[in-house]
C-alpha positions in Angstrom: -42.1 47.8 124.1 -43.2 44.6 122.1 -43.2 42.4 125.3 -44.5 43.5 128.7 -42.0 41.3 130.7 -44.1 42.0 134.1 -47.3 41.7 132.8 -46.2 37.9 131.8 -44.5 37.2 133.9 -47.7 37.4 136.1 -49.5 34.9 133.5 -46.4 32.4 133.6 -47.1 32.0 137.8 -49.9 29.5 136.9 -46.9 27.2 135.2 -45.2 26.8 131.9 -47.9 24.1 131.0 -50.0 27.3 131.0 -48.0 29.9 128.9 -47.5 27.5 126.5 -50.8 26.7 126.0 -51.5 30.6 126.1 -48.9 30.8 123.0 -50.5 28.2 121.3 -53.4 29.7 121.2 -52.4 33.1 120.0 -49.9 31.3 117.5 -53.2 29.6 115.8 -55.3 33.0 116.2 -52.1 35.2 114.5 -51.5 32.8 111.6 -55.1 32.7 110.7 -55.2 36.9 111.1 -51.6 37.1 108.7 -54.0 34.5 106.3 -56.8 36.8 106.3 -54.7 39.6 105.7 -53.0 38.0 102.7 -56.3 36.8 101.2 -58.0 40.0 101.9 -58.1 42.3 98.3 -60.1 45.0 99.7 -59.5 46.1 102.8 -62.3 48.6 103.2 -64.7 46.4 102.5 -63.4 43.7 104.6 -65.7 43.6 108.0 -64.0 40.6 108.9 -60.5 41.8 108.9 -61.7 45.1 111.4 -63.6 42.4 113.3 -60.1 40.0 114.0 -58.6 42.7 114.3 -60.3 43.9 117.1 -59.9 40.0 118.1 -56.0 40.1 117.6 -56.1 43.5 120.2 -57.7 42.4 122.7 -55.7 38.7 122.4 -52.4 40.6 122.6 -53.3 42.9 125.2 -54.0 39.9 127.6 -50.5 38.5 126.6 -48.7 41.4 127.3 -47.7 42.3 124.1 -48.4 46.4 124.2 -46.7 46.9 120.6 -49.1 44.7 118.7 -52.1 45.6 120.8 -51.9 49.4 120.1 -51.1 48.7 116.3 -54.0 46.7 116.4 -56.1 49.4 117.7 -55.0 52.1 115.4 -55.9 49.6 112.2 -59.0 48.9 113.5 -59.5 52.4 114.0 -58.7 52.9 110.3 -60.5 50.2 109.2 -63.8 51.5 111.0 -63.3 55.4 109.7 -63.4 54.1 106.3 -61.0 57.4 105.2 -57.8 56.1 104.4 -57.3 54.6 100.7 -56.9 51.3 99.9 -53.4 52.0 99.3 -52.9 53.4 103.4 -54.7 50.1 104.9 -52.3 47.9 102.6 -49.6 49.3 104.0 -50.9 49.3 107.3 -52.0 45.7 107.0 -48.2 45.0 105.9 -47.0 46.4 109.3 -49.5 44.0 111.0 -48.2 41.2 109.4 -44.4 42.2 110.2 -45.3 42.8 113.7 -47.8 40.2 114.6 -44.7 38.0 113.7 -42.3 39.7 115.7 -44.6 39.4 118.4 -45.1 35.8 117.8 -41.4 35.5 118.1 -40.8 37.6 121.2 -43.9 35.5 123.2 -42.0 31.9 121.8 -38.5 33.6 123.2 -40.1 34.3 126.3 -41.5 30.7 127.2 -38.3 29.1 126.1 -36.5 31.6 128.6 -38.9 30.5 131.5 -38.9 26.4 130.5 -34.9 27.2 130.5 -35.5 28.2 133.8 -37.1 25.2 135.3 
């Protein structure tokens, strides 16, 4: 499940003025995690990309969005055990990218769903 529903639907209670600002937020912190990514050419070496990455889990998590917040985990994961090759963490880093913007997606569908609402 890329969206928890419930869980934000919990978050949206306080207002749309809210969630928006919420998706903002993580809209600023994912593009600057899918730069870092980009930029990055060694991920093993990288302390920043394991330390917003563990930024980005914690970020989703609070938003509900389960998908992105356990992919998170299992990169960070990789990224602290050091025993993958450069060529693994790439490829991990590419299904970050694809799903921290599928996320981004789902939580900007989400809020347009509920300000449709009002």
């Amino acid at each position: 499940m890329r969206l928890d529903r419930n869980w934000i639907a919990n978050l949206s209670s306080n207002g749309v003025s809210f969630l928006k600002e919420l998706q903002r937020i993580f809209q600023e912190q994912a593009e600057g995690y899918v730069a870092l990514l980009n930029n990055s050419t060694s991920l093993q070496a990288e302390g920043e990309v394991c330390a917003q990455t563990h930024r980005l889990k914690g970020s989703a998590g609070s938003l509900g969005l389960r998908k992105l917040s356990a992919l998170a985990g299992e990169f960070e994961k990789a990224l602290r055990d050091g025993e993958e090759s450069v060529e693994a963490l790439k490829a991990r880093g590419a299904a970050m990218i694809a799903e921290v913007q599928a996320s981004v997606s789902a939580l900007e569908q989400y809020v347009k769903e509920i300000e449709n609402k009002q």
